[in-house]
matplotlib code that plots the C-alpha trace (Angstrom):
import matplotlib.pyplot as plt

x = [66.5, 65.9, 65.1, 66.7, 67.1, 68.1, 69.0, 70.3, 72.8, 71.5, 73.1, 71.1, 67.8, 68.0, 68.1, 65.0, 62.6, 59.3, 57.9, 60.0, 56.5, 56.3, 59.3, 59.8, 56.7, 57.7, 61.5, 59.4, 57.1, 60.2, 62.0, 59.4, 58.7, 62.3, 62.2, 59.2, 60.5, 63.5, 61.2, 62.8, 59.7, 56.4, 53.0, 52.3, 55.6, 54.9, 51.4, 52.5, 55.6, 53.5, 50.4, 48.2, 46.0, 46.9, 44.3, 45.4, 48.9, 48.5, 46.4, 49.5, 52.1, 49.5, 49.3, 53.5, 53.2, 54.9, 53.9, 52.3, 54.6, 53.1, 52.0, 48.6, 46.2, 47.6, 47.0, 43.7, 42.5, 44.0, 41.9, 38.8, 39.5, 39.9, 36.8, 34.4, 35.6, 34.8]
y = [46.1, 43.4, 44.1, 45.4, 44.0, 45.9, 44.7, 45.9, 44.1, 41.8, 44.3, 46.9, 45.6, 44.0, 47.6, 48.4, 48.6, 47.3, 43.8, 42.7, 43.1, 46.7, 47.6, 46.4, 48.5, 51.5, 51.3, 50.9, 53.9, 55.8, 54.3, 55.5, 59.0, 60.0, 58.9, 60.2, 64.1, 63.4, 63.1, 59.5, 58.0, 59.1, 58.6, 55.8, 53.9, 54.9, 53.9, 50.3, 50.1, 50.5, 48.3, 51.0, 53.2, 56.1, 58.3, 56.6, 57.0, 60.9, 61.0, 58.8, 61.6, 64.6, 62.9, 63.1, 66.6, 66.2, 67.6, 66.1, 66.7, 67.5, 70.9, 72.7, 71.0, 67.7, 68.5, 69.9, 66.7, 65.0, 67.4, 67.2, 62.8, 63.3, 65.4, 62.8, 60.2, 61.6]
z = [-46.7, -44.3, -40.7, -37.8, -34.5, -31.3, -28.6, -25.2, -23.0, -19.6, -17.6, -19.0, -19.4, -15.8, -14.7, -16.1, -13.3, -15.5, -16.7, -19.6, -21.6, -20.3, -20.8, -24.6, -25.3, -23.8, -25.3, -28.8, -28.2, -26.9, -30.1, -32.8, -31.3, -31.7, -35.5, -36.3, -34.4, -36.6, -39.5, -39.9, -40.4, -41.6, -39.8, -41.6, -40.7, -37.2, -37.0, -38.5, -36.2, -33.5, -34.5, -34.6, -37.0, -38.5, -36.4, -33.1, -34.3, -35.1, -31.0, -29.8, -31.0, -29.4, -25.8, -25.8, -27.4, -31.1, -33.9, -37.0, -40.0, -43.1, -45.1, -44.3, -46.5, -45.1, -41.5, -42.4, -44.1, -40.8, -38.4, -40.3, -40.0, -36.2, -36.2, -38.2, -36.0, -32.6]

ax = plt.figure().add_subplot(projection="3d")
ax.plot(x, y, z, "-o")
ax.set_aspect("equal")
plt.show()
């Protein structure tokens, strides 16, 4: 699949009250937390669409209060990660 490339009219962006810098990485966060809720995307996707590690990724979706997908042994493994690395 090749990539994909949004992009949101003059109009629209001028309205956005935030550097253009700002406001493309904000539009991305907003962008990847809705896929990953949808269970579009896995951690890993969203960790790498979002230039970040896996650990940061899974603190990333805790600060804006999502859930981590995954069954129980999963989300243990993840929990005792966070754990060893604080």
């Amino acid at each position: 699949m090749e990539s994909i490339l949004l992009q949101i009219p003059p109009e629209i962006a001028s309205q956005i009250k935030l550097p253009p810098r700002r406001a493309k990485e904000l539009l991305m966060k907003e962008f990847v937390l809705r896929l990953y809720e949808e269970g579009i995307i896995t951690t890993g996707h969203g960790a790498q669409l979002l230039k970040m590690g896996r650990l940061a990724f899974e603190q990333f979706l805790a600060r804006h209060h999502t859930a981590i997908h995954g069954n129980a042994d999963e989300i243990i493994d993840d929990m005792a990660n966070i754990d060893q690395a604080l």
